[in-house]
N, C-alpha and C positions, 0 to 999 in steps of 0.2 A: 513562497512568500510568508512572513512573517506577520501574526498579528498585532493589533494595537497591545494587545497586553502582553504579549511576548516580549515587543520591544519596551515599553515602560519597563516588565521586569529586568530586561539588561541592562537598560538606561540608571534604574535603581540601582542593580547591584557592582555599576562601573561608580557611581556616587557613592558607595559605601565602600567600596576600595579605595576611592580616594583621598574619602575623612578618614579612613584608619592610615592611611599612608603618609596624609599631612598633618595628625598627632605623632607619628614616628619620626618623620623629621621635625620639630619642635623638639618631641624628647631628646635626641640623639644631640640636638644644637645646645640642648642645656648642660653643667656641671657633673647632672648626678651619674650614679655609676648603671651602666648602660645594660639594661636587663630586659631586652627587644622581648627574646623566649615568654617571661612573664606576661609581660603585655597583650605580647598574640596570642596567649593563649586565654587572658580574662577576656578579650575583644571576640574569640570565635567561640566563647562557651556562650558570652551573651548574646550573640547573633544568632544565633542557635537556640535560645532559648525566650528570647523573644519573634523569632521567623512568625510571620504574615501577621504581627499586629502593626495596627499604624496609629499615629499621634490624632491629633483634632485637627491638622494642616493636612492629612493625607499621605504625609513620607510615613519609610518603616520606623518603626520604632528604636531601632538598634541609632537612629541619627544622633537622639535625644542622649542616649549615654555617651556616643563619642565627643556631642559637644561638649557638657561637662564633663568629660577625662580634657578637651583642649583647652577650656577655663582654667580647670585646675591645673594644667601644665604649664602654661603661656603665660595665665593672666593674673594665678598667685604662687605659681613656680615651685610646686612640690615635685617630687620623685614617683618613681614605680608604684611604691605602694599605694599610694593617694591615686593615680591613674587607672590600676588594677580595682580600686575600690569602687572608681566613678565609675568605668564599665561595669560594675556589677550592681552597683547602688539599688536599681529597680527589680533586679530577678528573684529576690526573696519575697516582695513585694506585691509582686504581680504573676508568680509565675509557680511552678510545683514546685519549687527546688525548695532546699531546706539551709538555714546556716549551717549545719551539720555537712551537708555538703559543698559548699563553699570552704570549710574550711578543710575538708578531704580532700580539697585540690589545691589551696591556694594556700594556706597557713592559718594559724590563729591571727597574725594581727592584721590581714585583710577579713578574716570573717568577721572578729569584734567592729571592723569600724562599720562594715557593709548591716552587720546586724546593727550599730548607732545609727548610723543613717534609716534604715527599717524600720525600727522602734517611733519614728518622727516623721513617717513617707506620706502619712495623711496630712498631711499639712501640720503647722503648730498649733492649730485651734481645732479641735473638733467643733459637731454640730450643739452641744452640750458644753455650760461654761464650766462643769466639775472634769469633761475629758480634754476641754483646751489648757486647763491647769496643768492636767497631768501630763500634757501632750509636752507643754513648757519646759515641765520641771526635767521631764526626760531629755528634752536636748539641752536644758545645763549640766543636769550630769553628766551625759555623755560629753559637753564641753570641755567640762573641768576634769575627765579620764582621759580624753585623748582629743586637743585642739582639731585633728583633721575631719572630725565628724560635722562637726560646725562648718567647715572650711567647704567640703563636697554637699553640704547641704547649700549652702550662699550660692554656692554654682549652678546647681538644680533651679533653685532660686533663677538664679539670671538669669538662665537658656530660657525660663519659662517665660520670663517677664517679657525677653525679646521673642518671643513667637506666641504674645498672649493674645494680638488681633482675632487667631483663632477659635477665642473661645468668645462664649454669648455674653451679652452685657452685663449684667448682671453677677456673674463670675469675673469677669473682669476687674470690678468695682471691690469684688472681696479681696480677689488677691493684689488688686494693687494697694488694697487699703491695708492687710496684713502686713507686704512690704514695707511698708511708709512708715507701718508701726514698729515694727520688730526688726525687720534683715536688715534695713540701712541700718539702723544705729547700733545691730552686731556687727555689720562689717565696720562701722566706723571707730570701733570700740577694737576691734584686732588689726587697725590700721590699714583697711582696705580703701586708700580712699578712693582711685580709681572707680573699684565696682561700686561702693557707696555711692558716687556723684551719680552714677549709670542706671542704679536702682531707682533712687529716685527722681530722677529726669525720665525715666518710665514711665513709675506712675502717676506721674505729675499729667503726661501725655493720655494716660485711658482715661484717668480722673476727670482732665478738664482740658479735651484736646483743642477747642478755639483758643484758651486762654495760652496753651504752650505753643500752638502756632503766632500766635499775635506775639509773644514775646521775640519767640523764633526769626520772624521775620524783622523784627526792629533792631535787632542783634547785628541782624544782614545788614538791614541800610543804613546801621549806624560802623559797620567797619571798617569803609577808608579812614573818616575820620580817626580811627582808634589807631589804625596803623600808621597814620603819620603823626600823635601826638607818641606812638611807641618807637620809629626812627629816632625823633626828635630827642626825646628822654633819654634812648637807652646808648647813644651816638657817642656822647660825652662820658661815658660809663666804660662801653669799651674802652677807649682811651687810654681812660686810668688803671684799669685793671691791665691792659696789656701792658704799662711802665710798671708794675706790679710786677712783673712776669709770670702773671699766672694761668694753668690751661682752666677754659672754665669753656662756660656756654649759657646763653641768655635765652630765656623763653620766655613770652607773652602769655598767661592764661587769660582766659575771658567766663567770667563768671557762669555758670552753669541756666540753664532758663528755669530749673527748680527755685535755685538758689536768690533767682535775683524776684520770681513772684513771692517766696514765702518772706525775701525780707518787706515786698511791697503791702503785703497783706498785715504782715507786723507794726511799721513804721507808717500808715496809711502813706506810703507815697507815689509818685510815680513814676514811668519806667526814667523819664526824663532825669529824675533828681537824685537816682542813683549814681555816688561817684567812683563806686568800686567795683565795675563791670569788670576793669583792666587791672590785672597786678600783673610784675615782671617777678620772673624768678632768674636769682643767678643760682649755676649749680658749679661749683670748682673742686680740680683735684688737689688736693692739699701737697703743697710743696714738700720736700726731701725733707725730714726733719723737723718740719713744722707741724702743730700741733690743729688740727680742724674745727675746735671749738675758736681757739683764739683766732685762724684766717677768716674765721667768722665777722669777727667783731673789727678786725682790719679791716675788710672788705667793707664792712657799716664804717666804719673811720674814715673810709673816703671817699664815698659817697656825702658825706654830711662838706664835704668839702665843694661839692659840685651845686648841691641841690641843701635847702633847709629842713630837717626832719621836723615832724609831728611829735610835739614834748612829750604827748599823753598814749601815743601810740606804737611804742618799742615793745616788743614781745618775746624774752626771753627762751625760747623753748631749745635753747642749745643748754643751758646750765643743769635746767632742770625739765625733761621732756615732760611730754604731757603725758597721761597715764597709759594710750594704745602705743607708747614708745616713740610719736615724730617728734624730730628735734629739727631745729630750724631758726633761722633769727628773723623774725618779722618787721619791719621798721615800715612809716608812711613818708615820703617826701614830696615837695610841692614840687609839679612843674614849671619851666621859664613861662607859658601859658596861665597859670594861676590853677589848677585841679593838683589833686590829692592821690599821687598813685602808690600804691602798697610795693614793697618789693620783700622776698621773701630768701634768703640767703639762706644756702643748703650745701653740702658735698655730696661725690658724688652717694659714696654711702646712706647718708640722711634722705637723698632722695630717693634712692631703691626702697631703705625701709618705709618712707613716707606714701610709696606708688604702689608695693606688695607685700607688707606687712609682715604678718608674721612668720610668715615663707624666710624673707630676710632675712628677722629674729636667727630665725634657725641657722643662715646660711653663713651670718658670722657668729654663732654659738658655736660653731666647727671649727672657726680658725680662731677660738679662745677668746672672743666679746663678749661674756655674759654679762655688758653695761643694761640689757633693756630687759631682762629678765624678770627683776624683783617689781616692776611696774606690773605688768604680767601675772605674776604671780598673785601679788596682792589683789589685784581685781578677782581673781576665780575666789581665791580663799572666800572672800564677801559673797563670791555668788553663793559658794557651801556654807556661809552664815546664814544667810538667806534662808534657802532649802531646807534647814533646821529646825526653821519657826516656819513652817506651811500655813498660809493664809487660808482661811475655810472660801475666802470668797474670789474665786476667779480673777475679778477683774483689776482686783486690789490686788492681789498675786503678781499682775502684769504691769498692773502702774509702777508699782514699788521694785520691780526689776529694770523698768525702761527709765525709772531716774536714775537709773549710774550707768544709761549706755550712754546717751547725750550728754556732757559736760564739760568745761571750759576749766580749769584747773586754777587754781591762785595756793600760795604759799604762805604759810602761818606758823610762826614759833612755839613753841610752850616755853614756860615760865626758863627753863634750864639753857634753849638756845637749839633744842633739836629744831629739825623742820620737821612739819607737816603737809602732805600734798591733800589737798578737797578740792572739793566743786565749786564754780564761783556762783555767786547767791546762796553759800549755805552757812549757817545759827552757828552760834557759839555750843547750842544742844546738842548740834551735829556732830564737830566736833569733840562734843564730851563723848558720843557713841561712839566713833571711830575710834579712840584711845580704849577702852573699853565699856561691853555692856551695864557693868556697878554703875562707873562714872556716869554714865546717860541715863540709871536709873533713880541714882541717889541726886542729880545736880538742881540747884537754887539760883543758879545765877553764874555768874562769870565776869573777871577782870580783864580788859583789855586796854591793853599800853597803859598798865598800872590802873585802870576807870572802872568802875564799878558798872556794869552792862545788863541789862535782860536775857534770857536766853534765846530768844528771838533775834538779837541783834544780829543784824549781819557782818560779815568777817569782810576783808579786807587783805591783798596780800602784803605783806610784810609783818602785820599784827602779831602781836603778842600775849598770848592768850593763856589766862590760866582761871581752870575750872571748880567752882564754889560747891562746895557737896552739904549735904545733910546723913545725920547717922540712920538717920530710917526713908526709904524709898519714897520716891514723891510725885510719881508717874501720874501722867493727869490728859483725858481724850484730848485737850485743847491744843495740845501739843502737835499732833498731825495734822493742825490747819498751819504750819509756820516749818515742820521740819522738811529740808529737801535732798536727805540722801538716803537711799534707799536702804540702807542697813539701819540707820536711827529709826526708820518706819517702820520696819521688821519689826524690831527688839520694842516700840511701844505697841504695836498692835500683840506682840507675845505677851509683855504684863497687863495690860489692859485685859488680856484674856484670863489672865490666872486672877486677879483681881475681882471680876466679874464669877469665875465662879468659885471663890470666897464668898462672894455677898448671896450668891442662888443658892448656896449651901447655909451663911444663915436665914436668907429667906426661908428657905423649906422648914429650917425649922420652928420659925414663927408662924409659918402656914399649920402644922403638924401641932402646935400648940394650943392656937386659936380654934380648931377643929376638934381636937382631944378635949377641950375647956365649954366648948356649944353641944358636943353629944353629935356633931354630926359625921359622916363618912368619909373616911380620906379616899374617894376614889375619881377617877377623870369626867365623870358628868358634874358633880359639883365641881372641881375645880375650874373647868370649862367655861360653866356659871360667873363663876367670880371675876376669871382676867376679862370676859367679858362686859362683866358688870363695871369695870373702870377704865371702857376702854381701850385693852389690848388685845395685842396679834396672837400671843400663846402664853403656853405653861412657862417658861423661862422667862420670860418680860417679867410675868406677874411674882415669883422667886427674887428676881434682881430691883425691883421694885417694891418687896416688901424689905430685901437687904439694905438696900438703899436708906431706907424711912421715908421713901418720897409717897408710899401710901399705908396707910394703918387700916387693919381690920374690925370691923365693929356691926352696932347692934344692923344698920343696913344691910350687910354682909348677910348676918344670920337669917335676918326675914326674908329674904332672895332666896338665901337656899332651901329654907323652909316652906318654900310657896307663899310667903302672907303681902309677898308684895313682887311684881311682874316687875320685871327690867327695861326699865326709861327707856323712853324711845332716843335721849340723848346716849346714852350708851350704845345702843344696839347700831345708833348711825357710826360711834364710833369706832366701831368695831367694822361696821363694813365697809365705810370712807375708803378703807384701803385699797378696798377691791374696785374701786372707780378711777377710771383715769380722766385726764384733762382731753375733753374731745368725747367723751360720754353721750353728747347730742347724736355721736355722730352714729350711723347703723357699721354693724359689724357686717366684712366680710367673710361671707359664708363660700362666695362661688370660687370652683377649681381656679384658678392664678396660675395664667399662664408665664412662665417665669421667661421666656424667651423673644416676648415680647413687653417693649415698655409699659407702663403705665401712663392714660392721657391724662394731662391735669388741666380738665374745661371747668370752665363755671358751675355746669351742674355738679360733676365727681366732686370739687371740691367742697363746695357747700355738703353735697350729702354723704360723703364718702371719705374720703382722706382730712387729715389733720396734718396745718402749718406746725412743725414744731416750735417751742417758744424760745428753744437756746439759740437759735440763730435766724430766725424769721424770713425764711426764704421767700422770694418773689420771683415774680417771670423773669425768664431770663438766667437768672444763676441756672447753676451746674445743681443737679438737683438728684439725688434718689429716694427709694423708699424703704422702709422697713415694717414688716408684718409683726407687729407686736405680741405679746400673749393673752391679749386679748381679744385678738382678729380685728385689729384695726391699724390702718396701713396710716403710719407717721411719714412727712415729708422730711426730709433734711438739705440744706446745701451739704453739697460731699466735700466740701472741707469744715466743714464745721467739728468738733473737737468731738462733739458726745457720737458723731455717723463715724470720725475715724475709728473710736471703742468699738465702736457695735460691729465692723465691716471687720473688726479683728476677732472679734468674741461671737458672735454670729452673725458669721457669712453665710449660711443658709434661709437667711430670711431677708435678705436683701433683694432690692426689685429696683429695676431700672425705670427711670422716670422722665417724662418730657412734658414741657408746656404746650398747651393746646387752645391757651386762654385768648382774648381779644379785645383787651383793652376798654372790659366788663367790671371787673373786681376790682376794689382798691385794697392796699394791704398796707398799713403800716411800716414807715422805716424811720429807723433815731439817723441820723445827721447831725454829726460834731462838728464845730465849727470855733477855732481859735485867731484869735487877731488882735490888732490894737483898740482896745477900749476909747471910741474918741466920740464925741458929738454925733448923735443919729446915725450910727455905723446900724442900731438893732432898726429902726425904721427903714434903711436902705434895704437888709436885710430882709425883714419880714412884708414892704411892699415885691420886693421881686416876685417869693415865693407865693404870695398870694394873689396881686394884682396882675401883672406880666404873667408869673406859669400859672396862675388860673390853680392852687393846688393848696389844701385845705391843710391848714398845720393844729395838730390836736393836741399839742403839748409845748411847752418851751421851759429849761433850765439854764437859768445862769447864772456864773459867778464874774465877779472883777476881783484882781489882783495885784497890785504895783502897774497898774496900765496896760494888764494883758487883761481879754473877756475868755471863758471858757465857756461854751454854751454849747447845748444838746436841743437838737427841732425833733419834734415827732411828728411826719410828714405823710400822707395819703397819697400813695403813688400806684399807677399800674403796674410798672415793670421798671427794672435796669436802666432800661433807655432816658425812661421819666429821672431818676436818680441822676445820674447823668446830665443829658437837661440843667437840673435843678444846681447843683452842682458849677457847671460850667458857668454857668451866667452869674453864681454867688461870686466864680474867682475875680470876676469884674470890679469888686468893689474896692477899691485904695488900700484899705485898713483889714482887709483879713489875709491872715498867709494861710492855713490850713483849713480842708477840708475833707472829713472821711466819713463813709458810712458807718455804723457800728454793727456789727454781727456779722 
């Protein structure tokens, strides 16, 4: 008789013959040139050198590589070498072996990528934000040396994402927060859009799994309806396109449940008032001789003959792709029903590259396309512009990278008639850095369509734009509240740095002067004294502040250092102000944190213990976590709130799971915006509900009128969600308001 662990082990290792057996057929079903021997042999070196470890689910561990080698083979459609590498990705990692050995069996260009991938295995972020910089910077080099390191890492990525139930909560919350931050908008940026929608429909799920169930389910009972307004629509389409004679195929997409909360949270709206759940796509093979850009614009031709298009909503991306290379022609037209559906016109080419990205790229750079290349390229070069000028601070490092993975493209001339491809929402500044560093250092201003403009002005596509300089550099900090491309943010955080220390170099020497001219000692206990004495954090403030002229040394100075006069108690507050944070009342956590269990958030904890954060004022009910500060004291946040995405990506180590435990004890403040028609006692309808009817104490009120619109903000005293809600439901009652959102 066989034991219980006897058979699990067969049972294992009949499952691990099988995922090696069902990557071989996938490999074998694709293009590339069929190199089985390799495979089997990175597949049995790694099973072999990971034997009897197992994941956090309890399989061996050997699973987790063959899923990502079948990501990377299936699902963005590389070769040998990329599968050979995702077999091996973890064993330098985790295991004795050396790159040196890997590359004594397999070659130099599986060991360089197995080594890129290793170099970044801890994650992108370490526990430290000077190692999650470094952690960064090394998976854009290695990007910008060889795309496939990125590409097996976004895989690792997604195996993990779908088998992260397994891990505790709190880990959970990081990696899904790191995803959200970084891998989607890498893969969305090399044209994955597939796994992009999948990443973050993920962590959309660990982050805020009522919220993506509720969506989930509204998705469901709203899809007959969608399916017979998409018969209805797409019936008359067929038609035309078969008198067309063309071979094509129609598809329904249905908006992602990421996609349709993050535009609800954006737009304060509701699931209801979303109209772009449903877009149809057509995808055709381009006729004998005809050219795919223009069956493009045929195919929009007649359509526009069935249905009436959206004047403001044609989207060129066939002329001019957008930077991760999709091309595609986007058009909205109205239903015989009266709704607004998107349709997205593709071949079948456009759609491969649009579904697996830069796999495609490559697989018509072989048969002599190199149309999507120079997009491609241009993005890395910026990343190596980037990289150049290294941000000392972390987190600026990651901002200033993650504005050019998200962007929506629009097109701009210069004075001569080139184009320009940028980001939409970005300055005429922007575009002076993009053209080059001088131009965005020396620039004053800017003409657009012949007008004299600010550099703040926003661009527009079709614009015409030509850039105003000065002979001497005019670089100025105010400028990174308005630029939004990440290379113009680079190149001013670099001269603001050179700049600064110009001025701490004549600082020093007016410190050196003032002190040679008193008789007293240039050494670090007086100087100490001094930034001190005005206030500041260190030696370099008080240097850059004497460069500056924003403070002069004088007889004060000398009698501080000289002892004949003690340092104001207004100083000495100033100086340690810093070291207080908001929530100061509250006692530090001293005791062991058990990270595996949530945090309860009752009446008492809160009052004595935890701090509401004020960027987003959480209440019962939201989706909540914590963060153990550096000061030992545990901040709340909603987990979507903007400042917990930074932190969940820059330290995931101090992250704590959190739950309401409260009882409709505490009141907490919440703003309520509320817009509508300005008309006779709409604010009396208004503020008797909130007060009379819900019995609910309003502690502030803002408003404007406009040409007959009100704008108004309530600062309202609620328990939780539900109260919000409530409050809420019974304003929509009133005739004359159309909108209502919370704020934060």
């Amino acid at each position: 008789m066989e034991s219980n662990d006897e058979k699990r082990l067969i049972d294992e290792e009949a499952a691990i013959n099988a995922a090696f057996q069902e990557l071989l057929d996938i490999y074998l079903a694709s293009q590339h040139r069929k190199k089985v021997e390799l495979i089997t042999k990175a597949f049995n070196f790694a099973r072999q050198a990971h034997k009897g470890v197992r994941r956090h689910s309890g399989e061996p561990y050997i699973m987790h590589p063959l899923a990502v080698a079948r990501i990377v083979c299936k699902e963005i459609g590389l070769g040998s070498t990329s599968i050979c590498a995702a077999l091996l990705h973890d064993v330098v990692e985790d295991t004795d072996y050396t790159v040196e050995d890997i590359r004594n069996l397999f070659g130099d260009k599986i060991a360089e990528i197995v080594n890129g991938v290793t170099k970044i295995a801890g994650g992108v972020f370490g526990a430290h934000a000077s190692e999650q910089a470094e952690n960064f910077k090394k998976l854009l080099l290695t990007m910008s040396e060889d795309i496939r390191v990125i590409l097996i890492k976004i895989a690792d990525r997604l195996h993990n994402m779908r088998t992260l139930e397994f891990m505790q909560v709190n880990k959970q919350y990081k990696i899904a927060g790191e995803t959200l931050y970084i891998y989607a908008p890498i893969a969305y940026r090399l044209g994955l859009s597939r796994i992009k929608t999948e990443l973050e429909n993920l962590s959309f799920k660990y982050e805020h799994p009522e919220e993506y169930h509720r969506i989930e389910k509204k998705i469901e009972r709203t899809q007959r309806e969608r399916d017979r307004l998409y018969n209805e629509f797409t019936q008359p389409i067929c038609e035309q396109l078969d008198a067309m004679g063309l071979k094509y195929r129609i598809i329904g997409r249905v908006k992602s449940p990421y996609s349709i909360w993050n535009k609800m949270q954006k737009k304060h709206v509701a699931f209801e008032d979303i109209y772009d759940i449903l877009a149809v796509r057509i995808i055709f093979t381009p006729r004998e001789g005809r050219d795919e850009n223009n069956e493009c614009f045929n195919i929009y031709i007649a359509l526009t003959k069935l249905y009436n298009a959206h004047p403001d909503r044609l989207r060129d991306w066939v002329n001019k792709p957008r930077t991760n290379g999709y091309k595609a022609l986007h058009a909205t037209f109205m239903s015989m029903h009266g709704e607004w559906i998107e349709v997205q016109i593709r071949s079948e080419k456009m759609n491969e590259v649009a579904e697996r990205g830069i796999a495609a790229h490559w697989k018509y750079k072989s048969q002599g396309d190199n149309s999507n290349d120079e997009q491609l390229d241009n993005w890395l070069h910026t990343i190596k512009e980037i990289l150049d000028d290294p941000q000392p601070n972390a987190l600026d490092f990651l901002d200033t990278i993650k504005l050019n993975l998200y962007a929506t493209e629009i097109f701009v001339f210069t004075p001569k008639g080139d184009i320009k491809t940028m980001p939409q929402n970005c300055t005429a500044l922007d575009l002076a850095y993009s053209i080059h560093t001088f131009l965005g250092n020396h620039c004053i201003g800017a003409k657009v369509n012949h007008k004299l403009v600010p550099l703040n002005h926003l661009l527009q596509s079709g614009d015409q734009v030509e850039i105003l300089t000065s002979n001497a550099p005019r670089v100025d900090e105010s400028w990174l509240s308005f630029v939004t491309t990440a290379k113009a943010r680079a190149k001013i955080h670099a001269a603001l740095r050179r700049q600064q220390r110009l001025l701490q170099h004549e600082g020093e020497e007016k410190l050196n002067q003032f002190l040679e001219k008193e008789g007293l000692g240039n050494h670090a206990g007086n100087i100490e004294k001094l930034w001190k004495l005005h206030g500041l954090k260190e030696r370099d403030e008080l240097l850059l502040a004497l460069g500056k002229g924003s403070i002069t040394l004088g007889n004060e100075d000398k009698d501080a250092l000289l002892g004949n006069k003690k340092l104001s108690f207004a100083s000495i507050f100033s100086f340690n102000r810093d070291k207080k944070k908001e929530g100061e009342t509250k006692s530090e956590v001293h005791e062991q944190i058990d990270r595996k269990t949530p945090i309860n958030l009752t009446e008492e904890s809160l009052k004595e213990k935890y701090i509401i954060a004020e960027c987003c004022h959480p209440i019962p009910g939201d989706d909540v976590l914590g963060y153990y500060d550096e000061n030992k004291h545990i901040v709340i946040h909603k987990r979507n709130c903007d400042v917990a995405n930074t932190l969940k990506s820059s330290h995931g180590d101090r992250i704590l799971a959190a739950k309401w435990g409260t009882h409709k004890q505490l009141y907490f403040v919440v703003p309520i915006q509320i817009t509508g028609i300005d008309d006779m006692g709409v604010l009396h309808d208004i503020t008797t509900i909130i007060s009379q009817q819900l019995n609910a104490n309003i502690q502030k009120i803002h408003l404007e009128s406009n040409n007959g619109i009100f704008d108004g903000t309530f600062w309202i005293n609620v328990h939780d969600v539900d109260d919000v809600k409530n409050i809420c439901d019974n304003l929509k009652k009133i005739k004359n308001i159309k909108t209502i959102a919370r704020i934060g």
